[in-house]
C-alpha positions as CSV (number, residue, x, y, z in Angstrom):
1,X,47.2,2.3,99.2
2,X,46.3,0.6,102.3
3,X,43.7,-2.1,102.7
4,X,41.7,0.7,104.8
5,X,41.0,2.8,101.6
6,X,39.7,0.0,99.2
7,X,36.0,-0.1,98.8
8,X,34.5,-3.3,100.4
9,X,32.1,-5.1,98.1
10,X,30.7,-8.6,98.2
11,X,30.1,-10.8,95.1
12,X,30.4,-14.6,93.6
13,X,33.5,-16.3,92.9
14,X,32.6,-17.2,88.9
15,X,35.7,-18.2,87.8
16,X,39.3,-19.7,89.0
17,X,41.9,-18.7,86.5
18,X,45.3,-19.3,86.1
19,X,47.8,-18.1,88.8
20,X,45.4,-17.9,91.7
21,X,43.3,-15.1,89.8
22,X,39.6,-15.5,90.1
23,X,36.3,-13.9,87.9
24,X,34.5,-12.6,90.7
25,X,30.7,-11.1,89.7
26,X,29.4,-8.6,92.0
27,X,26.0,-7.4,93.4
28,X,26.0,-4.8,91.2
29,X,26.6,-7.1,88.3
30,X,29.9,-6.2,86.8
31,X,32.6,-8.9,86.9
32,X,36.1,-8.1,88.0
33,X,39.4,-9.8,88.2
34,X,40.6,-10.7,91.8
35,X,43.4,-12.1,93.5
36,X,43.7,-13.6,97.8
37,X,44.9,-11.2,100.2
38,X,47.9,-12.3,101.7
39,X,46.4,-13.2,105.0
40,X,44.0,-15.4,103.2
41,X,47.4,-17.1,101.9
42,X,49.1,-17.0,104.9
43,X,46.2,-19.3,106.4
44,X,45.5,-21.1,103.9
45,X,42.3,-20.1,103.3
46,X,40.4,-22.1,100.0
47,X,37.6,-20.3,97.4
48,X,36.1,-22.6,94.8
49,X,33.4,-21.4,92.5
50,X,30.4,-20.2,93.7
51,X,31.6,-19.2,97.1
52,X,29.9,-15.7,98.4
53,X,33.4,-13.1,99.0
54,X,33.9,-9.8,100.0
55,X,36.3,-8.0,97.9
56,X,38.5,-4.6,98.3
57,X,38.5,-2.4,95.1
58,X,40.5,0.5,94.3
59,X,38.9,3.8,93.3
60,X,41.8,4.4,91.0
61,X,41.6,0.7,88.8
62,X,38.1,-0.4,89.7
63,X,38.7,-3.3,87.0
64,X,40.6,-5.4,89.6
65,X,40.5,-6.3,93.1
66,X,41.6,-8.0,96.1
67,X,39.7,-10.6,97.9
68,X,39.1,-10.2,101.7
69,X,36.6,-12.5,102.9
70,X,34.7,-15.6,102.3
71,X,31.5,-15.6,103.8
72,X,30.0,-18.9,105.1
């Protein structure tokens, strides 16, 4: 599935777990598992908790996601 098709959906990093996962609650409330995009990698890109991030979701495993974007 390409990044294209994910549903784009901002939230608050909550969390930082182990292996660069991260508990990201949403606007809508529900709290997901997340992991960096590999162009956030690539550039090095930090989250810490509490940062605002937009996050792609699947429609087929809306329990995880990937995130996108930190916003400032």
């Amino acid at each position: 599935m390409a990044k294209d098709d994910l549903a784009q959906i901002d939230g608050r990093i909550v969390d930082a777990l182990a292996g660069g996962i991260y508990k990201v609650k949403l606007d809508n409330e529900v709290e997901i598992q997340a992991k960096l995009c590999g162009k956030m990698r690539r550039f090095n890109i930090r989250v810490v908790v509490g940062d605002r991030v937009t996050v792609g979701v699947s429609p087929y495993d809306p329990s995880h996601g990937l995130i996108m974007f930190r916003h400032k």
